[in-house]
N, C-alpha and C positions, 0 to 999 in steps of 0.2 A: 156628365152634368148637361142637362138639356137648359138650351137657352131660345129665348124668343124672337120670330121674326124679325124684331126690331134689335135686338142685337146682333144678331145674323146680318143683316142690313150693315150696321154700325162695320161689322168685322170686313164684311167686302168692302167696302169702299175703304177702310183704313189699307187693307192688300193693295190696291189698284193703287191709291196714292203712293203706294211704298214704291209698288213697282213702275208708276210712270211719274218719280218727281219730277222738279224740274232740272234739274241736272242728268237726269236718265233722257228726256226729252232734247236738251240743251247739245247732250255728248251724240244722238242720233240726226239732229238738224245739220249739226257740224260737219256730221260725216256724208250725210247726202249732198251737205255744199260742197263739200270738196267736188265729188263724184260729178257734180252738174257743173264747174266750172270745169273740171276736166275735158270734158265734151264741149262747152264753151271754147278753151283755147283750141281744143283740135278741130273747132271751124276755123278760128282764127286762124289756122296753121295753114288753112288751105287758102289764102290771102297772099299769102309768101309768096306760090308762083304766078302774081302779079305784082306789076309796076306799081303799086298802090300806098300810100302814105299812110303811116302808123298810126297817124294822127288822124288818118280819113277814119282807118278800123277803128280806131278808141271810140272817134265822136258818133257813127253809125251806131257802133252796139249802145252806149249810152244816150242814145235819142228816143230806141227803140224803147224802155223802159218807161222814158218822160210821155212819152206818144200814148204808150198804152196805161199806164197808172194815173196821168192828170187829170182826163175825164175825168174819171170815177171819184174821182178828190172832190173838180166842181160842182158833179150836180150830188152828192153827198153834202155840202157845202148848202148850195142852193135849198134843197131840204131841210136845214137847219138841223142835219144826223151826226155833224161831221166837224170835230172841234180843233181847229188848227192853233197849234197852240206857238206861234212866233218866236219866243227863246227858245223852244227844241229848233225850230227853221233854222233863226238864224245859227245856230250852234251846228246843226248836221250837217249846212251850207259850206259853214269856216270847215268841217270835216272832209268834205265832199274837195273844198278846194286843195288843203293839204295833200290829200292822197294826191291829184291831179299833179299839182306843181311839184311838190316836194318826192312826190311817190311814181308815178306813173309814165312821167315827162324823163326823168335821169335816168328812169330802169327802160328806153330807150334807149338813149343816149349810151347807158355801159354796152349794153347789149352792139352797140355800132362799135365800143373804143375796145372792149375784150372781149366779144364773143359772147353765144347765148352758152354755152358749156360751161364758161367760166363763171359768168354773175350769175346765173340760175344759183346754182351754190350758195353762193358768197349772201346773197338775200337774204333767201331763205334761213340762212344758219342766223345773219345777223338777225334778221326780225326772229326768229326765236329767243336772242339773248336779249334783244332791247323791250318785248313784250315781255320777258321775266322782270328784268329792269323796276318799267313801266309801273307792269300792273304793283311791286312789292312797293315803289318808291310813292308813286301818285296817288292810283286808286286801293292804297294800302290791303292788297290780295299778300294770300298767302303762298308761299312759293314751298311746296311738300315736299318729303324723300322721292316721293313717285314720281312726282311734277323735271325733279332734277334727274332723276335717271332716262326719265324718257328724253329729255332735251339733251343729254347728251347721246342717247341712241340717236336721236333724229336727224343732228347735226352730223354725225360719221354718214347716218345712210343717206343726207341727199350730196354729198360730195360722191358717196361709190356710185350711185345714180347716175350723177350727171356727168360722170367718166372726165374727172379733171386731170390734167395732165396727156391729155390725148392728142397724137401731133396735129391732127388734122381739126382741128375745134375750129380755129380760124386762119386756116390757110390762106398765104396772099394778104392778109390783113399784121397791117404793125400796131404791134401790142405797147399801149398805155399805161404800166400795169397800175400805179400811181392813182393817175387820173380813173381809174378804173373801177378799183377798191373805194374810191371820194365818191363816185356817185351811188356804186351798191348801199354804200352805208347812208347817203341820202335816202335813196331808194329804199330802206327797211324803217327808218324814220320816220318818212311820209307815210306809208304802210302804217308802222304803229300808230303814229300820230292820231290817222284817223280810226280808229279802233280802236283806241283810247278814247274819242269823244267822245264817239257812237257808247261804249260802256258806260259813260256817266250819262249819257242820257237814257239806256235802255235798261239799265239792273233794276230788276224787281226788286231787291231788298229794299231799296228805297222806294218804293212803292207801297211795301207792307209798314214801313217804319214812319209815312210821313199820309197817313188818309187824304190829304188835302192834292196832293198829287195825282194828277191824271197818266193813264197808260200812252205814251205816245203811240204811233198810229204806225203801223210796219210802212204805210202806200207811203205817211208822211216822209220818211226817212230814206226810203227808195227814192222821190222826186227831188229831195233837197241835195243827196249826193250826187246822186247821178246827172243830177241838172248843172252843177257846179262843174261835171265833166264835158258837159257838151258846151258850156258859153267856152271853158278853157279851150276846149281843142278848137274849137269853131273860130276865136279872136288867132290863136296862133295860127292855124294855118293856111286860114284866110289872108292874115297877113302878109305870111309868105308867098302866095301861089294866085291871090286872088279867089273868089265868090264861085267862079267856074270850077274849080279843081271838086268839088263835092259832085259834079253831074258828071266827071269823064269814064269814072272806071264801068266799065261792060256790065251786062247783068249778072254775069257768075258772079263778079266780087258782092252785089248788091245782096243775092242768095246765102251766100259764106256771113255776111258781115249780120245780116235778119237773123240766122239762124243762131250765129252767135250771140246776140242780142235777146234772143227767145229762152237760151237756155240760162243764161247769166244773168236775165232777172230773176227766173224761177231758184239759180245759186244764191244772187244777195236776200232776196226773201228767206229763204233758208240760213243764212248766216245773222239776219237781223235778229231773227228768232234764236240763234244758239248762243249769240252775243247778250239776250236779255237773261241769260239763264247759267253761263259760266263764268268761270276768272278769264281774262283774257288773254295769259297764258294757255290756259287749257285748250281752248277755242283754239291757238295758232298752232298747238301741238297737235291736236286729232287733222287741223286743215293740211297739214304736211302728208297725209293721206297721199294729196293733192300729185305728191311726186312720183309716190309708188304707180297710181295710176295711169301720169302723161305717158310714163315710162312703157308700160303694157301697150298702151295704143300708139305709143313710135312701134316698138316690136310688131305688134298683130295687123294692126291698121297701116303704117307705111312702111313697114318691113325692114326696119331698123335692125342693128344688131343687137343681141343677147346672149350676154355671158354669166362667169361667175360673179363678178362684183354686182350686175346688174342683179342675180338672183340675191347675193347676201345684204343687196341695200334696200329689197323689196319686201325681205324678211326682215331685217332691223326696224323698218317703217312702219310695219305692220305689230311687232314688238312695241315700238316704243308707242302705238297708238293705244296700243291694250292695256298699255303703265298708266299710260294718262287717266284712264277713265278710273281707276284707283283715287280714294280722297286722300290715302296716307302718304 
């Protein structure tokens, strides 16, 4: 049966939509954030061998963001192109500070009282189970067979990952364990928490279901978190060390701390965008990516060790990412 250009037309673009929903778009943003926040922390990693305050690294790489996206907000603004809409501010703001206090501040802190082997884990698994949680209890998401298989692949493989039980994780350091486990689960709280807001303010459905609603603005949501990050680091550790502690570290750190900043905007930009387009379950199970990858670049890049568990927890990851993008 011959049909007319204009149906021919009609049929390709019905294909292309098939094949680039939003959830096909959503499940591929996620996966390049992980991949750019990867490179992100493994600049941060090269901060380690410096005397440098974690709080200097946080507020450098989240300045970097405010520094380069504010312009463009202003004279956007100034042109009268650029509609800021104040309750997504203030709402991404309170996001932006969660993460900081409740998230970023004690995942710190565990990391001082039991080791990075130890909480790396412990996070990660918990903000897997509190993002299932989350998303089924608050933003009434649906939690699938596939959604649950893959969280619990995910959860075995970032434990074989991050080699827990290993004698040397924190050698010379006395272990909290207590105090330890309180702050990781702070630590994936904050984590959800803001990922949670950011969801209700960024799902498209409520977009298609409410016309009077405007699309907030990816720069907007970028400025309001990440600026929420730099007043925090800035009052703490100012407070502690004084206004001079920001100008003492050398230029190498200023290099590692830009670069990580360069690349970790280009990752929240990319998460902002998989955040408007999935549940935020799914979002936290493709960004568990996140681990398979540090893992490679300790190995290839600083010559870490790699074994068996480290291969069967980089195959499970990579499993339980392939479950996820499943809707059943």
């Amino acid at each position: 049966m011959l049909t007319s250009p204009e149906q021919e037309a009609v049929q390709i673009t019905q294909t292309t939509q098939k094949k680039f929903s939003p959830e096909t778009v959503g499940f591929w943003c996620a996966l390049a954030s992980a991949v750019c926040y990867t490179c992100s922390l493994g600049a941060m990693r090269g901060l380690t061998n410096y005397d440098v305050s974690p709080l200097w690294s946080l507020g450098v790489k989240e300045t970097f963001t405010v520094v380069c996206v504010m312009p463009y907000i202003i004279i956007q603004t100034l042109r009268g192109k650029y509609r800021f809409q104040w309750s997504a501010f203030w709402a991404l703001l309170c996001a932006g500070f969660v993460c900081q206090v409740f998230g970023a501040i004690p995942h710190l802190w565990a990391y001082a009282v039991i080791g990075l082997t130890l909480a790396t884990p412990l996070v990660q698994a918990a903000q897997l189970i509190f993002s299932s949680i989350i998303g089924a209890v608050w933003l009434k998401e649906r939690v699938t067979r596939s959604k649950i298989v893959a969280l619990v692949l995910l959860i075995i493989a970032v434990f074989l990952l991050s080699g827990v039980g290993s004698d040397d994780m924190i050698a010379g350091k006395e272990i909290r364990l207590g105090l330890g486990v309180l702050l990781t689960m702070c630590t994936a709280l904050g984590y959800c928490g803001q990922l949670s807001i950011m969801r209700c303010v960024l799902r498209e459905e409520d977009n298609q279901k409410k016309s009077d609603r405007v699309r907030t603005p990816t720069t907007l949501v970028m400025v309001a978190v990440t600026g929420a990050g730099v007043v925090v680091c800035g009052i703490v550790l100012t407070a502690q060390k004084g206004v001079g502690v920001w100008l003492e570290p050398p230029v190498e750190c200023w290099k590692f701390a830009i670069t990580a900043g360069l690349v970790n905007m280009a990752a929240f930009a990319l998460q902002i965008e998989s955040l408007r387009r999935l549940y935020i379950l799914k979002q936290a199970l493709i960004a568990t990516a996140q681990t398979a990858a540090l893992c490679l670049v300790g190995v290839f890049v600083f010559g870490e060790a790699f074994g068996i568990l480290t291969a069967l927890g980089i195959a499970l990851v990579l499993a339980g990412v392939i479950v996820s993008s499943f809707s059943k």
